[in-house]
C-alpha positions in Angstrom: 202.8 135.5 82.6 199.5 136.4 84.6 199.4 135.0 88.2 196.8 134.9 90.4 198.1 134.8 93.8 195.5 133.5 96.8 196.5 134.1 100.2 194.7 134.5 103.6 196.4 138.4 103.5 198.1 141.1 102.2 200.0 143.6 104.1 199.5 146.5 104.6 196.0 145.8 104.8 196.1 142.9 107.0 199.0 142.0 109.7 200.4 138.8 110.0 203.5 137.1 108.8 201.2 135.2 105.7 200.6 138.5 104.6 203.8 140.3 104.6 205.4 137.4 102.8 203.0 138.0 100.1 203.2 141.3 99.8 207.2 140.8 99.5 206.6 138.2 96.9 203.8 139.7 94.8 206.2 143.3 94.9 209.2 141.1 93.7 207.1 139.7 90.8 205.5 142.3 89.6 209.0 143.9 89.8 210.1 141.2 87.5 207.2 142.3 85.2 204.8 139.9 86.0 200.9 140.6 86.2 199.4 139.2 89.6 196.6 140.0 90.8 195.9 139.0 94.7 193.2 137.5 96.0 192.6 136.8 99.8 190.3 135.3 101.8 189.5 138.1 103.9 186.3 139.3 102.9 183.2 140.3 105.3 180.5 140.5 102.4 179.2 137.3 100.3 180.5 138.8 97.0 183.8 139.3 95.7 185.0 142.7 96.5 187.7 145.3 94.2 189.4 147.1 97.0 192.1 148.1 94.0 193.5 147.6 91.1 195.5 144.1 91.0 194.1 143.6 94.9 190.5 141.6 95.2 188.9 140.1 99.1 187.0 137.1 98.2 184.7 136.1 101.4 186.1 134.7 104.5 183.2 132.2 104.5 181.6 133.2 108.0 178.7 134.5 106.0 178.0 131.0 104.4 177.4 129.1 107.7 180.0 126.5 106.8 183.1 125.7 108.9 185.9 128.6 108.1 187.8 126.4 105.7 185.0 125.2 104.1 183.1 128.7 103.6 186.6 130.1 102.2 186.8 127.1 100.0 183.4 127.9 98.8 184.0 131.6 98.1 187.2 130.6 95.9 185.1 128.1 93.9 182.9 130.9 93.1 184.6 133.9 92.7 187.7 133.1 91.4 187.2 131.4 88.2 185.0 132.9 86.0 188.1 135.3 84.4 189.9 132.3 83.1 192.9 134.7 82.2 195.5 133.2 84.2 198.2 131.0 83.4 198.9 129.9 86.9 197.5 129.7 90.3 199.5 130.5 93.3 197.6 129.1 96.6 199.8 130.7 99.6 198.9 128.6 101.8 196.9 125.0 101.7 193.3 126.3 102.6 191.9 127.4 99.5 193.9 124.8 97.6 190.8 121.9 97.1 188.9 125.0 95.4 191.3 125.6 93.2 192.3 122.3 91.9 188.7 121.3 91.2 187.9 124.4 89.4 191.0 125.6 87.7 192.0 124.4 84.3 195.6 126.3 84.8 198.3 124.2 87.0 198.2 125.2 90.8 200.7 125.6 92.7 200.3 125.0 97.0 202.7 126.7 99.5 202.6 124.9 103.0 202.8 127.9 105.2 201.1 125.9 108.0 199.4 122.8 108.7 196.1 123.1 107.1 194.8 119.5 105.1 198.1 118.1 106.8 197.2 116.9 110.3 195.0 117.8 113.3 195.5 119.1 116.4 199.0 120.0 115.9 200.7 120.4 119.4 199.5 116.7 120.2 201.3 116.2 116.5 204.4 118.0 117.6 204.5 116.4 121.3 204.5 112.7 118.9 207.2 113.6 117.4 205.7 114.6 114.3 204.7 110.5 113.1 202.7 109.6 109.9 199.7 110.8 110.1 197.0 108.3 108.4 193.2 108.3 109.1 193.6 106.1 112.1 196.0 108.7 113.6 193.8 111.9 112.5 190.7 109.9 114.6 193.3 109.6 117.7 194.0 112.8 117.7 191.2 114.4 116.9 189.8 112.9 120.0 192.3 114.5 121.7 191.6 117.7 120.8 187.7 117.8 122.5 186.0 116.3 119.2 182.9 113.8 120.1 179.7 114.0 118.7 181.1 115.8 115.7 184.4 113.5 115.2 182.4 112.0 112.1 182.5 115.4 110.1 185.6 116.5 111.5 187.8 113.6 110.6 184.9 113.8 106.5 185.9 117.1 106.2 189.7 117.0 106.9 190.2 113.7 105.0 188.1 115.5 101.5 190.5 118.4 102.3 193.1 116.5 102.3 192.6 114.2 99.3 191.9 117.3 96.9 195.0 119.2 98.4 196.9 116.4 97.3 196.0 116.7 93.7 197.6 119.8 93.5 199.7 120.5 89.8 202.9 121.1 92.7 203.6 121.8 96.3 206.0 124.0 97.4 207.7 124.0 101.7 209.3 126.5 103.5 211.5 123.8 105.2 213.0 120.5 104.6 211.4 119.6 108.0 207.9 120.5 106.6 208.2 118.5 103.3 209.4 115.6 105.8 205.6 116.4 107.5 203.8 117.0 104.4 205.4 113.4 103.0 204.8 111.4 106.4 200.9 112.9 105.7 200.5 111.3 102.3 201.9 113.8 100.3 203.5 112.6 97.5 207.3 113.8 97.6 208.2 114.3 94.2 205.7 116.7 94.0 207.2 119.2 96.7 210.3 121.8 96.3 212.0 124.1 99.4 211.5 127.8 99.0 212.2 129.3 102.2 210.5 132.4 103.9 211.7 135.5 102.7 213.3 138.6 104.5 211.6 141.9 105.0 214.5 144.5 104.3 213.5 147.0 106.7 214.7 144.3 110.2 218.4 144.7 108.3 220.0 146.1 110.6 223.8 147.1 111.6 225.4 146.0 114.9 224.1 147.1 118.1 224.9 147.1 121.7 224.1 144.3 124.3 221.1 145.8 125.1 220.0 142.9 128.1 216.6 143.1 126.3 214.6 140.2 126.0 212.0 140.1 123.7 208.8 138.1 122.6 206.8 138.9 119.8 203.4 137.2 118.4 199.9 136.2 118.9 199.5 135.8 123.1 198.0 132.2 122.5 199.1 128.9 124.5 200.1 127.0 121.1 203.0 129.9 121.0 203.9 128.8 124.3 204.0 132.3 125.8 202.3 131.1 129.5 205.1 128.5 129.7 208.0 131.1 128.7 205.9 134.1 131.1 206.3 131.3 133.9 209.8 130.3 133.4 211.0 133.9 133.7 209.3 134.9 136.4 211.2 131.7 138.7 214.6 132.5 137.0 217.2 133.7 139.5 217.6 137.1 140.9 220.9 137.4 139.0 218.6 137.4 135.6 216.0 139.7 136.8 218.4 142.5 138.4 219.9 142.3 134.8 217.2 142.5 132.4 213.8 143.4 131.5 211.4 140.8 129.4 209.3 142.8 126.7 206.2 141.4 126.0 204.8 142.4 122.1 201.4 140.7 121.1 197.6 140.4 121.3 195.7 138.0 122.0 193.6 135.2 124.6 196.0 135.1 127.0 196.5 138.7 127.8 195.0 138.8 131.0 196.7 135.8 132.4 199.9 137.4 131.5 199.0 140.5 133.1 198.1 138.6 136.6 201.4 137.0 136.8 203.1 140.3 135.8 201.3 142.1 138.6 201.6 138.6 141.2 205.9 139.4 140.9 208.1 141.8 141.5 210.1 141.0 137.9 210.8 143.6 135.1 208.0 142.3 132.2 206.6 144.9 130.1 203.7 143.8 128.1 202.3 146.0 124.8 201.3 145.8 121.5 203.5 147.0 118.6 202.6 147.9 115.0 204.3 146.2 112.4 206.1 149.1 111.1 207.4 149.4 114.4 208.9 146.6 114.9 212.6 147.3 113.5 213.2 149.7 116.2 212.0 146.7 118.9 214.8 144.6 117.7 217.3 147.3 117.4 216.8 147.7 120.7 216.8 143.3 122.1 219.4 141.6 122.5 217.7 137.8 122.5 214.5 136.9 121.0 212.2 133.9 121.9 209.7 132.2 120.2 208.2 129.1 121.8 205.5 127.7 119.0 203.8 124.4 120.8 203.0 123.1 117.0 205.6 122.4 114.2 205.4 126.2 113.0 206.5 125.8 109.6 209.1 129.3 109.4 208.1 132.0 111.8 209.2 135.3 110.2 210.6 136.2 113.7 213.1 134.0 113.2 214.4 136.2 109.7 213.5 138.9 112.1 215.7 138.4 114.4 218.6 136.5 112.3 219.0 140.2 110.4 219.0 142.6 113.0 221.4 140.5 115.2 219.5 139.7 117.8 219.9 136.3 119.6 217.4 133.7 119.5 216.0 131.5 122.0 212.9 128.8 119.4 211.2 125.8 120.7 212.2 122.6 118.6 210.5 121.5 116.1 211.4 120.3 112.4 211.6 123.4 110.8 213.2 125.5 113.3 215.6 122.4 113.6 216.3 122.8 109.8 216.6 126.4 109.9 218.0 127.7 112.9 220.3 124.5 114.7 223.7 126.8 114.3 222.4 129.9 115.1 219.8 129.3 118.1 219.4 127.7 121.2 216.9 125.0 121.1 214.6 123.6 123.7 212.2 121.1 123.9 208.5 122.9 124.4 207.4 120.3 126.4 209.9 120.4 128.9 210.0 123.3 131.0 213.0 122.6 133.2 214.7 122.8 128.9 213.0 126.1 128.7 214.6 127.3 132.1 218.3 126.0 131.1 218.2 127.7 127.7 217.0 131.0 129.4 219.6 131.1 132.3 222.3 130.0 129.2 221.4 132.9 126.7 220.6 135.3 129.5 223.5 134.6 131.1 226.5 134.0 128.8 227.1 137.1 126.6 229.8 135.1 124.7 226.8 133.0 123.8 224.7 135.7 122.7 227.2 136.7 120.8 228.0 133.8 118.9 224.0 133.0 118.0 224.0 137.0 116.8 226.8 136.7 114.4 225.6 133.0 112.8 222.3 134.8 112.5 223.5 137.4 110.2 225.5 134.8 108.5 222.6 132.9 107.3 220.0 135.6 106.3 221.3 136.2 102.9 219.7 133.1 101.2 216.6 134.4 102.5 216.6 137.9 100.5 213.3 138.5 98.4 215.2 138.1 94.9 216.8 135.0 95.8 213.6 133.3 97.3 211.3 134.4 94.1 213.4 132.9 91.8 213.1 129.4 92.8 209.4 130.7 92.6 209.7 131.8 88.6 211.2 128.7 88.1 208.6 126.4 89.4 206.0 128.9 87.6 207.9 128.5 84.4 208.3 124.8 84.4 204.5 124.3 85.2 203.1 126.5 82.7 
């Protein structure tokens, strides 16, 4: 079976939790001798680039002059094609996905990894509640999100994205709660099949002390929620502060606001950046994790993260972190910051608690192992082809 495999990464050449869940997959496949070869949309030239055998960067689109998604569809259309020696086409990720289905003549199969050609302006989606999302609904929010003058090819280009996306051969979700979004957006429901996220081996780790480590790690960007969380430490009570310290691991826009308050307040917050490979001795050493995602992130891998190496997790609702982590989290509603400061003093507070949410955690994570996941992936590749 030859797969091509399109994704907007592939670690370790690029960081982020798109592209370490391909590399996991594309190493389980090829494990299971499968040929894939890896395309991602990553590329600074306007020509497809060989960076090594099996691995190919086809261009990112900012050279085109085209809105990202565009350009990147473009590039795909161009690029990937002209081999014609696959059997299947495996889109990680809805961008490139209109390319592929007008061009290939091989099924193609969609993963959902976030909310492109699904809805706009996606923390306005969340704060609804998540609703349908028809063209009526795309126009309100779009509005919402700055969009005047250029609402008209805003609203053209999501709604050609959106129409081609859904002529995919198959779709496949990380979360009941995302095929619940993807369905309420137009998307035909037979069509879509679970596979979760999968788990990076390496944050498996053995029982550990109570550390009094709290931890956040991602992109420093308001959708994550990280000014609201910074804020709602910095007023918890003495009786938190004198306890623990508040790591901060991430890059990114709102760096420099974090550092203001951090240097405003006499409170124990230690902000950093930390490779990737480093990150297993970060959560060996937390004892809760939080992630506060203002948009319905469809599976963070911190959450897997943190589920394996026992560390206790603090996640903002939403309908996937509902569906995956409602016995072995504590909740809060990201809109509500009064919810963000009761789940905080709760966690922080009540090692009993923390101790609970650790050992549901590790309960979970074995359905969430690389072989497991990839086979519900060779079975939807085998009943396509």
């Amino acid at each position: 079976m030859d797969i091509a495999f399109i994704s907007t990464g592939y670690h370790p050449h690029h960081w982020g939790g798109g592209s370490v869940s391909t590399q996991l997959i594309v190493d389980e496949l090829r494990g299971r001798g499968l040929d894939v070869d890896v395309f991602t949309t990553t590329g600074s030239d306007k020509k497809i680039r060989e960076i090594k055998q099996g691995y190919y960067e086809i261009p990112d689109g900012t050279n085109y002059k085209l809105p990202d998604r565009v350009g990147k569809n473009y590039g795909v259309f161009k690029y990937l094609f002209g081999k014609n020696k696959y059997d299947l086409i495996h889109a990680y990720g809805l961008g490139p996905v209109p390319a592929a289905v007008s061009r290939s003549s091989v099924p193609v199969l969609g993963t959902a990894n976030s909310l492109e050609w699904v809805c706009v302006n996606w923390t306005e989606y969340l704060r609804e509640g998540c609703p349908k999302c028809g063209l009526k609904d795309m126009i309100r929010l779009a509005r919402r999100d700055g969009y005047t003058t250029l609402l008209p090819l805003k609203i053209l280009m999501e709604l050609v994205g959106k129409e081609s996306s859904k002529r995919v051969t198959h779709l496949t979700v990380q979360t009941d709660g995302m095929k619940k979004i993807l369905s309420r957006s137009g998307y035909s429901e037979k069509k879509i099949t679970t596979v979760p996220n999968l788990l990076d081996p390496r944050f498996d780790i053995k029982s550990k002390k109570d550390t009094k480590n709290l931890v956040y790690i991602g992109r420093l960007e308001e959708k994550k929620g990280i000014m609201d969380i910074v804020e709602t430490y910095v007023a918890l009570p003495n009786e938190v502060h004198n306890n623990w310290t508040f790591k901060i691991y991430g890059d990114g826009g709102c760096k420099s606001n974090i550092r203001e308050i951090i240097s405003r307040n006499d409170v124990d917050i230690k902000l950093k950046y930390c490779p990737y490979e480093d990150l297993p001795n970060v959560y060996k050493n937390a004892s809760v994790m939080i992630q506060g995602s203002k948009y319905p992130e469809p599976f963070s891998r911190t959450w897997l993260e943190a589920m394996a190496s026992e560390t206790a997790i603090i996640a903002s609702i939403n309908p996937s972190s509902k569906a995956i982590l409602s016995n072995c989290a504590e909740l809060y509603d990201p809109f509500n910051k009064e919810g963000l400061r009761r789940s905080l003093i709760t966690v922080l507070t009540q090692k009993e608690k923390r101790d609970q949410l650790r050992k549901k955690g590790k309960e979970s994570i074995e359905q969430y192992r690389a072989n497991n996941v990839v086979d519900k992936y060779v079975d939807i590749y085998e009943s396509l082809i």
